[in-house]
C-alpha positions as CSV (number, residue, x, y, z in Angstrom):
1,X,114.2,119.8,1.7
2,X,114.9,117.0,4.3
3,X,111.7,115.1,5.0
4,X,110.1,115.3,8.9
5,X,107.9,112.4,8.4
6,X,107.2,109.7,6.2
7,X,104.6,106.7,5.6
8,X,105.9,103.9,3.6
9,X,103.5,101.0,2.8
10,X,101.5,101.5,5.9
11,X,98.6,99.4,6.8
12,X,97.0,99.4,10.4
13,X,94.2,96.6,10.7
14,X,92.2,96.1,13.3
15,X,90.9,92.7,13.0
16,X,90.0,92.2,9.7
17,X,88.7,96.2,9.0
18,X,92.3,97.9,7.3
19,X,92.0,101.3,9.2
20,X,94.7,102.5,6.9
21,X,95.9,100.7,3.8
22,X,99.2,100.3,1.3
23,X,99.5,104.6,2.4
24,X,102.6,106.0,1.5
25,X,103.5,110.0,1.7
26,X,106.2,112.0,3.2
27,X,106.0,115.6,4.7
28,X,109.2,117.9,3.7
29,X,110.3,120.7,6.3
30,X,108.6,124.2,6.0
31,X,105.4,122.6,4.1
32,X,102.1,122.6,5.9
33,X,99.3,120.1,4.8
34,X,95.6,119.6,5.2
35,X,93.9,116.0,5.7
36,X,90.7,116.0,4.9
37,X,87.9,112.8,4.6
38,X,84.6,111.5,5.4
39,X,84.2,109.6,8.9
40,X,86.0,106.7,9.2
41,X,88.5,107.2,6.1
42,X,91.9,107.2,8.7
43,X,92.6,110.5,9.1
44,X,93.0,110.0,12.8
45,X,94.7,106.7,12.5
46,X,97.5,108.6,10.5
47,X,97.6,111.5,12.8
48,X,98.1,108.9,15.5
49,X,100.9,107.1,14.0
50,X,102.9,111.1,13.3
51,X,102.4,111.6,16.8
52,X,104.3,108.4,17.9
53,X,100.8,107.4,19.4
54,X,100.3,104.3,17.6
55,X,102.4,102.2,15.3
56,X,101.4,100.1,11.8
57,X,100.8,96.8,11.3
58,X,102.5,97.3,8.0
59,X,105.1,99.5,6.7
60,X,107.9,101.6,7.7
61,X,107.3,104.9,9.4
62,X,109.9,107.9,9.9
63,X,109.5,110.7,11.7
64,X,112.3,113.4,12.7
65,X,114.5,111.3,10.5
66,X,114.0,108.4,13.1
67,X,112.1,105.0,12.3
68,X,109.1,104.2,14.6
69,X,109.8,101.5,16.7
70,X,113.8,101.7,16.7
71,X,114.1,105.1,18.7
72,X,113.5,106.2,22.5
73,X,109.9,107.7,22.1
74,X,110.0,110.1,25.0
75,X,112.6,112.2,23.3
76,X,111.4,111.6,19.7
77,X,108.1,113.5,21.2
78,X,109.6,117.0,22.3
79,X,110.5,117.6,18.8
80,X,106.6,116.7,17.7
81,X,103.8,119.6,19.0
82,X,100.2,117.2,19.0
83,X,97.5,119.4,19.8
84,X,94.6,117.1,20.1
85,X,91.4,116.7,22.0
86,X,92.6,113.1,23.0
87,X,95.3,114.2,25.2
88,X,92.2,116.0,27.8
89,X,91.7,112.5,28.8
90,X,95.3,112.5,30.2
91,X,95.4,115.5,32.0
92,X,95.0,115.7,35.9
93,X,91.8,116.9,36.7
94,X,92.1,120.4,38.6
95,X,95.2,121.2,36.2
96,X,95.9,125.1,35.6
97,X,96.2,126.6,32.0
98,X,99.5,127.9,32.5
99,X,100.8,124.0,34.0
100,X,98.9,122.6,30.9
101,X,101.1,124.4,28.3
102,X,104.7,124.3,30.5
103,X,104.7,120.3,30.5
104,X,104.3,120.5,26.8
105,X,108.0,121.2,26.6
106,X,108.6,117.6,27.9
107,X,105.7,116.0,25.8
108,X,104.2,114.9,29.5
109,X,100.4,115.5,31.0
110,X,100.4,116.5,34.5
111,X,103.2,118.9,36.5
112,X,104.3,116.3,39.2
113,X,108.0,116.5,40.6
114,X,109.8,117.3,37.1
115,X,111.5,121.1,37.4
116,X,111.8,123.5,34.6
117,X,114.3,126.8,33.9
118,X,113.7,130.1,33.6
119,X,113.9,129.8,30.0
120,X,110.7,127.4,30.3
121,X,109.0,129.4,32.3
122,X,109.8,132.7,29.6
123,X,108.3,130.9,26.6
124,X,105.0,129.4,28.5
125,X,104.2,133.4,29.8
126,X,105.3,134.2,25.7
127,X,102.3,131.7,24.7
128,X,100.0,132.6,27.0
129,X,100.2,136.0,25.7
130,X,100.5,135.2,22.0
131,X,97.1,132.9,22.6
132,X,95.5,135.5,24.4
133,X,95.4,133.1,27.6
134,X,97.0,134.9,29.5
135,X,93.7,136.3,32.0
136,X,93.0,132.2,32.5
137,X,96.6,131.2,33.4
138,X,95.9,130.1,36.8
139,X,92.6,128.7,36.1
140,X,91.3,124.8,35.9
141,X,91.7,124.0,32.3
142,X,88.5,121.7,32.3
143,X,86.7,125.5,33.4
144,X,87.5,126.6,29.6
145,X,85.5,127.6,26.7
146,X,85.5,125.8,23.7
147,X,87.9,128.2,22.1
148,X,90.1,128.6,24.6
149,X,90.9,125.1,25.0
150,X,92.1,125.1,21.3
151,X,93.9,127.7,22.1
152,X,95.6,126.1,24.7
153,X,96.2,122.9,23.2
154,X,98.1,124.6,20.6
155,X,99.5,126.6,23.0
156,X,101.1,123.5,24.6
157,X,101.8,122.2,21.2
158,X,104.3,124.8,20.6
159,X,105.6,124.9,23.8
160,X,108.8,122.6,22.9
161,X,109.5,124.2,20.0
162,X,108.5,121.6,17.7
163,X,109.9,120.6,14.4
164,X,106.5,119.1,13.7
165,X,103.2,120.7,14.9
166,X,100.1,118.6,14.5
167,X,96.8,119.8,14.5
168,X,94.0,117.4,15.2
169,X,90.6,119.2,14.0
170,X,91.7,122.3,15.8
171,X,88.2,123.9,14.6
172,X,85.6,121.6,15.6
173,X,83.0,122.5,17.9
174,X,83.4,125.9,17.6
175,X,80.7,128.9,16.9
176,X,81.5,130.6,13.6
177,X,83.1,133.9,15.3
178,X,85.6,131.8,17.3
179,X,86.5,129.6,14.6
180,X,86.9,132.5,12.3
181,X,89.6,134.1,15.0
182,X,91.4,130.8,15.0
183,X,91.5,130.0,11.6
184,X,93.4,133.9,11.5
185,X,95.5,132.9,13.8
186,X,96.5,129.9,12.5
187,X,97.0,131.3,9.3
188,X,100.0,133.7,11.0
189,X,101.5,130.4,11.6
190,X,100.9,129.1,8.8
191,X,102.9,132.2,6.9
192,X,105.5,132.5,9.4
193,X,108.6,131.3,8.2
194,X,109.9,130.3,11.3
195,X,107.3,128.3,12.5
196,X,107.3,124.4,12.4
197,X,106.7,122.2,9.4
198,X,102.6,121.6,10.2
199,X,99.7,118.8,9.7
200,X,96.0,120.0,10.3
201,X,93.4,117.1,9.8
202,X,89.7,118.8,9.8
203,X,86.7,117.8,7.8
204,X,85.7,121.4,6.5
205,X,87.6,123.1,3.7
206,X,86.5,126.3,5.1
207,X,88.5,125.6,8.2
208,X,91.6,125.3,6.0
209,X,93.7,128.4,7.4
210,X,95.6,131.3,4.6
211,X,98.9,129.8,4.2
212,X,98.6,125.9,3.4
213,X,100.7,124.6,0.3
214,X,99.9,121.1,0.2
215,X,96.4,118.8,0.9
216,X,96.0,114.7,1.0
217,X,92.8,113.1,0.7
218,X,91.5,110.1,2.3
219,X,88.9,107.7,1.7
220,X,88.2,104.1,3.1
221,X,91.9,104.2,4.7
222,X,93.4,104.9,1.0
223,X,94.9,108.1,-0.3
224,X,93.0,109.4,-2.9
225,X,95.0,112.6,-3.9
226,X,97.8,114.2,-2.6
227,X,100.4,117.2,-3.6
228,X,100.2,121.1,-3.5
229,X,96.9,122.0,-2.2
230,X,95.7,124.3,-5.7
231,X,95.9,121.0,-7.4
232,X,94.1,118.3,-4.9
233,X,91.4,120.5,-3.6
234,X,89.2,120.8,-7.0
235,X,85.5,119.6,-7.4
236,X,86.7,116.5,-9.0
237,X,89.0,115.5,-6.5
238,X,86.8,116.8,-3.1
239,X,83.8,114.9,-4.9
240,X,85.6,111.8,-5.7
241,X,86.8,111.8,-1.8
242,X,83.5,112.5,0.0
243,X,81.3,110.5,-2.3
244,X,78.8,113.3,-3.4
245,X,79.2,116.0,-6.0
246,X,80.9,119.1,-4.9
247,X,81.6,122.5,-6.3
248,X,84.6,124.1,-4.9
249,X,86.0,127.6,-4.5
250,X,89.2,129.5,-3.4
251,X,88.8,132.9,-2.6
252,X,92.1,135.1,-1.3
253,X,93.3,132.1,0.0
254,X,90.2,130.8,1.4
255,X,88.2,127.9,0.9
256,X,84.7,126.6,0.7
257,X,82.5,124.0,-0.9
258,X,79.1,123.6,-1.7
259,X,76.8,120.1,-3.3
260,X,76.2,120.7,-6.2
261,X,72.8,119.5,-7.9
């Protein structure tokens, strides 16, 4: 399958700390991966660099088939969906839900003079539907819940019909019942065979949604594991990764770990 991103040799310092170091890994189409790590061991940093967010200090980066720093970014990024919690600090305050996930389909924060089809217009109503949004469409986004903000985000992620769909701890900070109703529907995606090749960084395994073939590891900016997710996410490998002994368990598809004494 052709490869939608790929890390060769990537380092990104930042003075003399190496956020990331020597990383190399490459994302086929159709897989979908889970980063997982302690604080601090890049996962952000990486996510960062697949969203065309930030580029290495080292090492060549693809993504789409086109090398970071030789391509026109803005349209690189309508074929990448990023739903992340750093884009809220781009958004115009006062924003509605429904303008939130339409200028997703240009990769741009804030409906200014830019105008958009019918078609656009179809496929925003579509996700505001299929994330249950659709009773808050003209509302201020900031006026959210948690949940629906993730929602949202994802929403908007999807809204250009990504190749790529990253998902930048799409669980955190949410109660157990809302997370639980995310997690299903990100699983959906996750088995939809239609759906976009997809990254999800989160720091609980329990979060992982049904549906996820592959897992990388991270720890001090180095990978510590990576390949089809039944092999990576074992005791040995989790333990090894997170620096304290962990027993770990699959269930139908689900996962969850526990110290172990």
């Amino acid at each position: 399958m052709p490869e939608v991103f790929t890390a060769v040799d990537v380092t990104v310092r930042r003075g003399t700390r190496k956020l990331l170091c020597d990383v190399n890994w490459s994302v086929s189409a159709h897989e979908r991966w889970v980063i997982l790590g302690p604080n601090g061991a890049g996962k952000t940093t990486l996510m960062q660099i697949a969203a065309t967010r930030l580029f290495p200090t080292v090492g060549l980066v693809e993504v789409l088939g086109e090398e970071l720093g030789a391509t026109d970014l803005s349209e690189l990024r309508q074929g990448i969906g990023w739903a992340s919690s750093a884009l809220l600090a781009d958004m115009p305050p006062g924003e509605s839900v429904a303008n939130v996930i339409l200028t997703g389909a240009y990769a741009i924060t804030g409906r200014w003079q830019e105008r958009y089809d019918s078609s656009d217009e179809y496929r925003r109503d579509r996700l505001l539907r299929a994330w249950n949004l659709e009773h808050v469409a003209e509302n201020p986004f900031v006026t959210l819940s948690e949940g629906e903000k993730k929602r949202a985000l994802i929403a908007r992620a999807l809204m250009c019909d990504p190749e790529l769909l990253l998902l930048d701890e799409p669980g955190a900070g949410l109660d157990l019942g809302v997370r639980e109703d995310l997690v299903t529907r990100l699983s959906a995606l996750a088995l939809d065979d239609t759906a976009p090749t997809q990254v999800l960084v989160t720091h609980h395994v329990e979060e992982i949604p049904v549906g996820f073939t592959h897992a990388l590891l991270l720890r001090d900016g180095r990978i510590s594991a990576a390949g089809p997710i039944q092999q990576v996410l074992t005791s040995s490998h989790l333990s090894a990764a997170f620096g304290t002994a962990l027993s770990v368990l699959c269930t139908e598809g689900r996962w969850s770990a526990r110290a172990t004494q």
